[in-house]
Residue, then its C-alpha position, 0 to 999 in steps of 0.5 A: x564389232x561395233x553394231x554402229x553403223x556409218x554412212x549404212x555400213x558398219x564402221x571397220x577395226x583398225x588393226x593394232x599395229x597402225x595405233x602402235x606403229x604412232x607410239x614407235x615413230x614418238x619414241x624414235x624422233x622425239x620421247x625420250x630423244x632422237x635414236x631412242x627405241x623400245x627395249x620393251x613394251x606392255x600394254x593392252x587395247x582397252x576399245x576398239x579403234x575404228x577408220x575415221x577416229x581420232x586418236x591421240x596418244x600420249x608418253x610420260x615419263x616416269x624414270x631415267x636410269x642414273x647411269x645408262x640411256x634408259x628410260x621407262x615410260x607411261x602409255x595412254x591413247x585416247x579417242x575424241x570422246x575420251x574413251x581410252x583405247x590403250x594403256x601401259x608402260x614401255x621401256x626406251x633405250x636412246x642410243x647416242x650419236 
């Protein structure tokens, strides 16, 4: 934990599920499409997250599938200061409705 301290106390984790469970709300509504979940994921948490960051996470597509709704995408969350704080890939598969 960070040595830091913060209005006199030291500043506390996020658990990883909060910065994750962003990603799951993009890949459901928006990247690749409405109805999209993950089939899988790997990534890992390069620095620690802590109450009061800003984090902004980012997806890029790097493939589709010719022929079924998959899609394999780079993961990438940033703080403010740039520092990355986690990194990866995650495939998606997009049901259609």
């Amino acid at each position: 934990m960070s040595t830091d301290v913060f209005n006199g106390q030291t500043p506390q984790l996020i658990q990883e599920g909060l910065t994750t469970g962003l990603l799951h709300a993009l890949v459901a509504m928006d990247m690749p499409g409405p109805g999209s979940v993950f089939l899988s994921q790997n990534w890992k948490f390069t620095a620690p997250v802590f109450i009061g960051d800003t984090i902004t996470l980012e997806a890029e597509i790097l493939s589709v599938h010719e022929s079924k709704p998959v899609t394999q995408l780079k993961i990438k969350g940033t703080r403010e200061s740039e520092e990355t704080v986690l990194e990866g890939e995650a495939w998606c598969y997009r049901f259609s409705g």
